[in-house]
N, C-alpha and C positions, 0 to 999 in steps of 0.2 A: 504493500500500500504506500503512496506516495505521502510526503508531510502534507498536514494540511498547515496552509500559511495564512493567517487574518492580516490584509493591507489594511492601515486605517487612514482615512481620507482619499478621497476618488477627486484632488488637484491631480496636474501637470506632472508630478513625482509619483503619488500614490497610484495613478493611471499607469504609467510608465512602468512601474517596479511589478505590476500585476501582470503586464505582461510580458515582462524577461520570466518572470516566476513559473507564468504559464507555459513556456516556451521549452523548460527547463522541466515543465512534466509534473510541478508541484497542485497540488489539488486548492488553489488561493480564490476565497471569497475576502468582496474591497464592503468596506464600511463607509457611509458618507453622510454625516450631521445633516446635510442640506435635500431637497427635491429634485435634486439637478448635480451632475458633476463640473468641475472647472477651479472652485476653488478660488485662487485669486485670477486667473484665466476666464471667467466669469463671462458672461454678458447677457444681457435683457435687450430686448425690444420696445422701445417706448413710443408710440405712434407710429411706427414700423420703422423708426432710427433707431442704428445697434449701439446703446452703451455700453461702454468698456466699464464696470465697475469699481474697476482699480487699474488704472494704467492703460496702457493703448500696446497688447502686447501681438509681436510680429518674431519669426524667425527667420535666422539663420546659425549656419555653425561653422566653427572652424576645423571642427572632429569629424573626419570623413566617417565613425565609426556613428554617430549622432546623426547626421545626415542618412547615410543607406539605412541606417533603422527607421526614422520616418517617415521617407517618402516609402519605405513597402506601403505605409497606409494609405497614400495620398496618391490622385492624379495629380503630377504637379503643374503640366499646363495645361487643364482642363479646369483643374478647383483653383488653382492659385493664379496671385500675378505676380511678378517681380517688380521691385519699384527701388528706384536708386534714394537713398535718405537726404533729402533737402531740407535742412535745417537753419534756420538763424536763429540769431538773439538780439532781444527787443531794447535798444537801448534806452536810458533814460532823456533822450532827446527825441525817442520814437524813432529815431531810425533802425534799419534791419542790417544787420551786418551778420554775413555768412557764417554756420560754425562749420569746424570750431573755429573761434573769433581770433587766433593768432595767428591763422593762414590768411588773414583779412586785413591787416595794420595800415595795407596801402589804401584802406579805403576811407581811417581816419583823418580830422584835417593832421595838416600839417606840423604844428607846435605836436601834436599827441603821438603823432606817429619819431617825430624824433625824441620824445619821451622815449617811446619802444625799445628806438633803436640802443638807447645811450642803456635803458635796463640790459639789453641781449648783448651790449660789448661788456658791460659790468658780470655777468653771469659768465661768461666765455672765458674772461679772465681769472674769475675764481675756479676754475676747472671742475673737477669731479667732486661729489658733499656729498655727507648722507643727512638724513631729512629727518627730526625729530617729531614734526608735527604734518598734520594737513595744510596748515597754513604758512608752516615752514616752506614745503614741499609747493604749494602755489606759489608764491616768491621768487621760490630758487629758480624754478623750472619755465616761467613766465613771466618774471617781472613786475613792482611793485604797480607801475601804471596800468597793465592790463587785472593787478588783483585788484586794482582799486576800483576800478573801470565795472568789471564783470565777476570776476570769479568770490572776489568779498561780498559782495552785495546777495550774489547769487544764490553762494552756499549756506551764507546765514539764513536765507528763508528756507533752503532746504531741511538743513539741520538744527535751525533753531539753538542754537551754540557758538560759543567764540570757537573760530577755526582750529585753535592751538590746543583743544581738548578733543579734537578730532580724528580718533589715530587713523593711520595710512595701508592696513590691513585690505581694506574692503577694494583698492583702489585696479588692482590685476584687472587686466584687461575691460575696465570700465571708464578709462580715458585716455585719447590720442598718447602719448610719450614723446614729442619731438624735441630733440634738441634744437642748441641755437642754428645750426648749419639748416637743419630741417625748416627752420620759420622762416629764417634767409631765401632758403632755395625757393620754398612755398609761392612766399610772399612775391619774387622777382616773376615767378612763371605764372602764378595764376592757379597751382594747384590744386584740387581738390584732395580731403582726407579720403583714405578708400582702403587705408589699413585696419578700420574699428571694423568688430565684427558683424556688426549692422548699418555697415556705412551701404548698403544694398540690403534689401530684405522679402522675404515671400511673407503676402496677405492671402490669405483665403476670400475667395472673389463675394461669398454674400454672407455667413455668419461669423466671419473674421473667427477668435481663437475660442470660440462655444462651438462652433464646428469642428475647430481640432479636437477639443474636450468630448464632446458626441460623438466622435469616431471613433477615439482610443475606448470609448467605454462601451461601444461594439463587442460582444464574445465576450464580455468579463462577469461574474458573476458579482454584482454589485445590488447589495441591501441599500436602500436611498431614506431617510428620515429616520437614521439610525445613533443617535446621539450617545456617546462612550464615556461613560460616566467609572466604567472600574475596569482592570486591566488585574488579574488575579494570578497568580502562579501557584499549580497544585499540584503537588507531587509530580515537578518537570514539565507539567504542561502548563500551556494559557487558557483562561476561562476568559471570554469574552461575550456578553449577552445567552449566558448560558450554554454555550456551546464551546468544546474542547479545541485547542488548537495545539501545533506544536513548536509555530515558532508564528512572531508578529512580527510587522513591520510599521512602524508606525511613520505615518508623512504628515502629522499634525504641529501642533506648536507644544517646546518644549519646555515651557512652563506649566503645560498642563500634568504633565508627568510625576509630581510629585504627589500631587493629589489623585492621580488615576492608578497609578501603578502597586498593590497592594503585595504583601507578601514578597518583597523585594530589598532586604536591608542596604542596599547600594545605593540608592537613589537619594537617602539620607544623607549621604556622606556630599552632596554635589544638591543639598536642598537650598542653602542658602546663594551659593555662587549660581542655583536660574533663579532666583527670586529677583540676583542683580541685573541681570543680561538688558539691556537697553532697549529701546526702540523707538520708531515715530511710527504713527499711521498718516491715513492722509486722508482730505475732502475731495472725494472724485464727482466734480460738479459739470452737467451734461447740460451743453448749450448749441445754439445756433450761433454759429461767427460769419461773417463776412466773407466771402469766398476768395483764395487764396494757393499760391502753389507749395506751401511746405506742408510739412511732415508732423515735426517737431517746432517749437518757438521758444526759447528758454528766456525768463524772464527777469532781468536785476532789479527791472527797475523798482525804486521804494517808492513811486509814488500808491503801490497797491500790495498785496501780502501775495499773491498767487507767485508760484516760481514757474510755471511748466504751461503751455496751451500742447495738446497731442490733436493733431488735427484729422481727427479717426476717416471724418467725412472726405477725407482725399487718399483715403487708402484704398477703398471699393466704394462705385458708386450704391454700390446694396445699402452702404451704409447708412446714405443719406433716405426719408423717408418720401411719399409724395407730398406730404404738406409743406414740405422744406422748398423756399423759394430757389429759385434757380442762379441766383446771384449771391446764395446763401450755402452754408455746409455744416455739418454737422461735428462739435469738437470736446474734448474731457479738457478742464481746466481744472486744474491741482491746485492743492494748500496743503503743506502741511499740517497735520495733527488735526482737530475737531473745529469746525465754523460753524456760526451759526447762520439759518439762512438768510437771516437780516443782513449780519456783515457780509455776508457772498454778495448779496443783491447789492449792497453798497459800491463792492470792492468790484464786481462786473462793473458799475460804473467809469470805474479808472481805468479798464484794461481795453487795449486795444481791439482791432476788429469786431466791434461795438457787439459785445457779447450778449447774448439773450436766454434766460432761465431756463430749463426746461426741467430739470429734476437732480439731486444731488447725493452718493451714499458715502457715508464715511467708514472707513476701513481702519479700524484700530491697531492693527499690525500691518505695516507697508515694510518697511526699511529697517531689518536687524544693525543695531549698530557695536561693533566690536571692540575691546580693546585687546591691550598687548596678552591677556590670557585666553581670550574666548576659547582660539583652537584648542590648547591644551585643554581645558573645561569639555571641552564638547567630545576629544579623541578619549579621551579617559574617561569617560560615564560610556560612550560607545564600545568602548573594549570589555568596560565591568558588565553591562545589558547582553554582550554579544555570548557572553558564557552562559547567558538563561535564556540561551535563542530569543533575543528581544533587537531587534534593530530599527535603525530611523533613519530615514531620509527626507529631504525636501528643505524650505528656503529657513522656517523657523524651525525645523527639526536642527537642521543642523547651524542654523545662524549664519547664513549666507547669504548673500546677496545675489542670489540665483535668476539669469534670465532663465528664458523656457528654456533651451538648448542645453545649457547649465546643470538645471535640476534634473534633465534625460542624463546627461553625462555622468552626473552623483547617482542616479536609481543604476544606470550600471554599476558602477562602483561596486552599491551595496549587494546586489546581486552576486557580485565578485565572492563579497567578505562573504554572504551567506553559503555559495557553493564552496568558499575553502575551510570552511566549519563545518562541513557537511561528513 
């Protein structure tokens, strides 16, 4: 008889991990708190415009191993489109300057841009550093005038934090890397960035990523309105909703774990370091913008609290619904942590492409934020669980800052640990 494996949470990971698991012969029913799977991958319909609930998420990978496991599921130019990422950022004088905004200098006036220059001979000169902070590490790597410009203004509303308490963990391949030679050569040709890994990206032509979520939970043996309240360990095996299992994998949040996991004296020892683990969420507020050609729009400016417009309605026309004007599109505007809708309604005031209300959810965990222990925290409770066949993955399982591509990558992983424990 094969084990039988309990996946908890039917998101982007727990989707994933179900079926390497299946693949691999193991007998795995998925658990899913909600009516629907996706997770933070999420979307509704609202007037027949798709909200992204949290975020505006798109794929691609740099894992050719990540990639050939997806598209087995997908027509990829039948259901998808490709779309190159056009992004800017919204200055505080309203103008749009390309990101990322250091391959752009030449587009400053003049006094700013030899500001630029005079930081990237001063950084050139100080040669190679190492970076104690996030705001260190914006400095060194870009220049006091572009931190002051963009990247200070930016990330304070991101993080809600002085930069210098920011550590630089999270940072792997979640921003450009150019050196001074790289903004030089940029800046002289016109370059465009094309080394991030969603500097191009595949959409799903009409449910954007509730269609990817819909399709991975095709063939999976998925309980739906399934809320997991205790996680029990009984002579070697897992009880969960009354039924025996004999190993889990849990893709939930791991905060929850202290309080769920019964009959496990390990989880004690690492009870108070998840009490500490960090986070923000965010206000994913769903509007009609102004019609327009980017992607992305990142936003410093302080004359309003939003940092991010995700311009969904330029991703697939599906997106957009038929009550949507045609000189109009449909877009997720971000805030950090909890708004109320009076100040959204306000702060839509301030923002550009004369933004228009249509409905808004707030997501209490968006952005795990780490410091210099998390990993070690997170590999050591995963080693001590892995000896009571208990494993986790996914973005607050493991404290990561996981695009979709990301968290497939990690569900192999664990996949790995589980068949070399086996």
């Amino acid at each position: 008889m094969p084990d039988r494996i309990a996946v908890v949470g039917a998101g982007i990971s727990g989707l994933s991990v179900a079926h390497f698991l299946k693949e691999k012969k193991y007998d795995v029913t998925v658990y899913e708190k909600e009516s629907m799977p996706g997770g933070l991958i999420r979307c509704l319909r609202i007037d027949g415009s798709l909200f992204h609930t949290c975020g505006g998420h798109v794929f691609n990978s740099k894992c050719e191993d990540v990639l050939n496991w997806f598209w087995s599921f997908f027509n990829q130019k039948e259901e998808f489109q490709k779309a190159e990422r056009k992004s800017v950022v919204s200055m505080e004088t309203g103008k749009m300057i390309p990101y990322p905004i250091e391959n752009h200098v030449y587009l400053f006036d003049h006094e700013t841009q030899k500001s630029i220059i005079r930081d990237m001979l001063s950084i050139s000169q100080a040669g190679e550093r190492t970076f104690e902070s996030f705001e260190d590490f914006l400095k060194g790597r870009f220049g006091d005038t572009l931190y002051k410009l963009y990247f200070k203004p930016y990330n304070e509303k991101v993080w809600r934090r002085n930069l210098k308490q920011v550590p630089l963990l999270w940072l792997k391949d979640k921003l450009p890397m150019p050196t001074v030679e790289d903004v030089i050569l940029n800046n002289i040709n016109h370059i465009e960035e094309k080394q991030f890994v969603h500097s191009s990206f595949y959409y799903e032509k009409n449910d954007g990523s509730q269609f990817i979520a819909n399709r991975l939970a095709e063939g999976l043996n998925i309980k739906y309105n399934e809320e997991i309240d205790c996680l029990s360990n009984v002579n070697g095996q897992w009880m969960l909703k009354g039924e025996y299992y004999d190993k889990i994998v849990f893709c939930g949040n791991i905060k929850q774990l202290p309080e769920l996991i019964k009959d496990t004296d390990c989880i004690e020892n690492y009870q108070q370091e998840i009490s500490n683990l960090e986070y923000h969420g965010t206000t994913a507020v769903f509007c009609e913008i102004d019609k327009n050609s980017f992607s992305w729009i990142y936003q410093p400016s302080r004359k309003h609290d939003s940092h991010r417009i995700i311009c969904t309605g330029n991703f697939a026309i599906s997106n957009n619904g038929i009550s949507v004007p045609t000189e109009r599109i449909t877009a997720t505007i971000e805030f950090t942590d909890e708004i109320s809708k009076e100040d959204i309604l306000k702060n839509l005031e301030r923002i550009p492409f004369h933004p228009q209300y249509i409905t808004h959810q707030y997501n209490r965990y968006t952005y795990p934020i780490q410091d210099d222990n998390t990993r070690n925290i997170i590999k050591g409770l995963k080693n001590e669980l892995a000896k009571r066949n208990f494993f986790f993955t996914g973005r607050f399982a493991d404290w990561e800052y996981y695009n979709m591509d990301a968290a497939i990558k990690a569900a192999m992983n664990t996949l790995e640990t589980i068949e070399n424990k086996a």
